[in-house]
N, C-alpha and C positions, 0 to 999 in steps of 0.2 A: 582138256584145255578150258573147256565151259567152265569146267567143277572149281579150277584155278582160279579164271579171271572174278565167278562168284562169291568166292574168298576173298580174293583183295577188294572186290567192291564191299563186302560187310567188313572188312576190317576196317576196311577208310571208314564208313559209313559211322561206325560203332567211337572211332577218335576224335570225329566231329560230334558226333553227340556228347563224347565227354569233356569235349572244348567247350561246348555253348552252355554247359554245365556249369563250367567253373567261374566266379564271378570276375567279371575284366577289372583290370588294373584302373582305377580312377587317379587322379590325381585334386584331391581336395582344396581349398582353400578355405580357411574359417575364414567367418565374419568377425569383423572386430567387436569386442563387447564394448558395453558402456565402460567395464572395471578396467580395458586394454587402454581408454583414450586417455591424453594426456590430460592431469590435471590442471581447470582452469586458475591462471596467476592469482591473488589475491591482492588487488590494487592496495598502493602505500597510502594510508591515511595521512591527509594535509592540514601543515595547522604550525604555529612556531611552536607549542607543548607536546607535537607528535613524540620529540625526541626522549621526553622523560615518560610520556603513556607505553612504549616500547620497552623502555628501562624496569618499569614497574609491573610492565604483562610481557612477559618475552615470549610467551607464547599465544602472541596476539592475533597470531592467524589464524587461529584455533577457533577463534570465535564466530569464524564463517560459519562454522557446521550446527553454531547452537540459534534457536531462536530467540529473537530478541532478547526475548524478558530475563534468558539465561545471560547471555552477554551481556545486559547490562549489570547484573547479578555479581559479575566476573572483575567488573571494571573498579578497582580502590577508592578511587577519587571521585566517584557518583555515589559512595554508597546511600549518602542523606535522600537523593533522588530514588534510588532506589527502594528505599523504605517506604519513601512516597506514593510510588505506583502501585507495591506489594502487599501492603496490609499491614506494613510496618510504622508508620508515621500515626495510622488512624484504623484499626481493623476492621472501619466499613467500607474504606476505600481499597481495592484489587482490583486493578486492570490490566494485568497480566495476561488476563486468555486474551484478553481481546485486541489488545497488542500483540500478541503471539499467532491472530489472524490476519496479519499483513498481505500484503507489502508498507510499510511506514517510512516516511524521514522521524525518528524521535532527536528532538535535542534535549541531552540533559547536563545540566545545570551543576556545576564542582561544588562539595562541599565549603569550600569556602561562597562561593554565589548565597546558599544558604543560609550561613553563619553572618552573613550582614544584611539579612532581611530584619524588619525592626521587632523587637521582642513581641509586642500585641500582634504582629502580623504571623510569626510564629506558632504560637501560640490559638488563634484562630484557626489556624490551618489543621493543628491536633486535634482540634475539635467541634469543626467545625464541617461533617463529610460533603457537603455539598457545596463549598468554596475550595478544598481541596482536588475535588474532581473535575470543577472547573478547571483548575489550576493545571494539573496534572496534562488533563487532554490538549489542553491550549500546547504542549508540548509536543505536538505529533500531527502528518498528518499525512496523507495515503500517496504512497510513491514510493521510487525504489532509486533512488538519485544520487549519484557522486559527485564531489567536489567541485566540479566544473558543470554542471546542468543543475543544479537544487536551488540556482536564482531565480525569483519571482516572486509572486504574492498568491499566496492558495488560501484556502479555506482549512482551518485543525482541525481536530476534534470535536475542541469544545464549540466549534459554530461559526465564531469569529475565524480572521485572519492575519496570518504572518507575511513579514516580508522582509523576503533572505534578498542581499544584495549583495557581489562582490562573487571572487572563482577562485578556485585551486589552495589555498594557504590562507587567502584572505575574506573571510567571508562576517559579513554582522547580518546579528537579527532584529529588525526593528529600530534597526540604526544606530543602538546602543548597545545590544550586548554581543561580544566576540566570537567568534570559533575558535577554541583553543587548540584541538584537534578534530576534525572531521572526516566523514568518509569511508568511518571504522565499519566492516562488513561485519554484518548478521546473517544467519540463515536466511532470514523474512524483512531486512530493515538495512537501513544504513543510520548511525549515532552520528553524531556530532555536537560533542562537548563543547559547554558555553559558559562563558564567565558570568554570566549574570541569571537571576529565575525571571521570566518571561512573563511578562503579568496581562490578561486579557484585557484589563480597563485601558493599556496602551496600546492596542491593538490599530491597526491604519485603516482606515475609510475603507470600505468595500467597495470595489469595482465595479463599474455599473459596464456590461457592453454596450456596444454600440453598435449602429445598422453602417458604419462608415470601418470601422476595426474589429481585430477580432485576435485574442490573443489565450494561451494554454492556460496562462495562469488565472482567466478570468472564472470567477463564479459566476453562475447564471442564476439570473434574481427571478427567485419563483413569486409568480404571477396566479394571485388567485383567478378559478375559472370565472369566466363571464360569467352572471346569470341570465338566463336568455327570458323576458317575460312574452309571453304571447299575449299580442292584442287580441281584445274582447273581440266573438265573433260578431257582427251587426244583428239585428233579428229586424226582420219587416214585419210591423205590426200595419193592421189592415188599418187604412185611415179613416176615419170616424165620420158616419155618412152628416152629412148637413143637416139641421136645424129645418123642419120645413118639408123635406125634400120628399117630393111624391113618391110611393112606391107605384112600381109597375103591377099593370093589371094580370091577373093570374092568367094564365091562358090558358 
């Protein structure tokens, strides 16, 4: 009866060791990957000439994934601006990488904007690289803003500043020239096409802050450091015995 019941106790014994053996049943759940989440919308570009920039790139939401300089690259109706920035207009002007380290609002300017600039100004511009990269920069400037937030007055590129006013479809730069369409997404930038080239000599007064307001689009006006002069330290010079004046007897 011993010899028995010590059988069935290593028989159990022997089934639970090959129970705790075997690996138990989990029930998993992956984590979602980045490539599982839904891709984010690509907002419609606003502007009354959206409808023909669509017509002309129908695969305009492609352009999200390129960076700038490629999208702009991509766009028909900019290409004279794009020559511009590229090394196409003047091969010492390429500011491409450096548009292509964004984030930027660029506005660029329709080949027709171009074609009614005045032949000597034209002209200039081919040959002249360091009025053209003014030119160009005054074109852009660091942000990442769609149709309804890009109002304000910021500081470009080129030093000076612009001033976007108006939202959604209706936006001018500088008062005078339009958005035809805007809002176009870039990898690193948001475009927005203008009828007119954006000249820096028009540029608007720079905002000065104030200790009373205080606003996003203001530039802060760099203030050379004080220099701090230290006054001369005094010296006591010993004052100068009298004329006359007895000396003491030696002791």
């Amino acid at each position: 009866m011993k010899t028995r019941t010590s059988k069935t106790i290593g028989v159990a014994a022997s089934a639970a060791a090959i129970a705790l053996s075997v690996p138990l049943a989990v029930t998993a759940y992956a984590q979602p990957s980045d490539s599982d989440a839904p891709a984010a919308e690509i907002p419609d570009p606003q502007g009354p000439e959206c409808g023909a920039f669509k017509e002309a790139l129908p695969n305009w939401k492609g352009l999200a994934d390129l960076p700038v300089s490629a999208a702009l690259a991509s766009i028909p109706e900019i290409s004279t601006f794009n020559s511009a920035i590229s090394g196409g207009m003047n091969p010492a002007v390429n500011i491409t990488s450096v548009l292509d380290n964004g984030p930027y609002v660029v506005f660029a300017p329709t080949n027709e904007a171009f074609a009614e600039l005045p032949p000597e100004q034209a002209a200039y511009l081919r040959t002249d690289a360091a009025g053209l990269t003014n030119l160009v920069y005054y074109h852009a400037f660091l942000g990442l803003l769609g149709p309804d937030d890009v109002k304000g007055q910021r500081p470009t590129q080129e030093g000076t500043e612009v001033e976007v006013t108006g939202k959604g479809g209706d936006i001018q730069v500088n008062a005078t020239a339009k958005v035809t369409c805007g809002g176009i997404q870039a990898q690193n930038a948001r475009i927005y096409i203008v009828d007119q080239v954006l000249d820096p000599a028009e540029a608007p007064a720079p905002i000065t802050p104030t200790s009373t307001s205080a606003t996003t689009s203001v530039t802060p006006t760099t203030t050379a450091p004080a220099t701090t002069t230290a006054a001369p330290t005094a010296t006591t010079e010993p004052a100068p015995a009298e004329a006359g004046a007895a000396e003491a007897p030696a002791g």
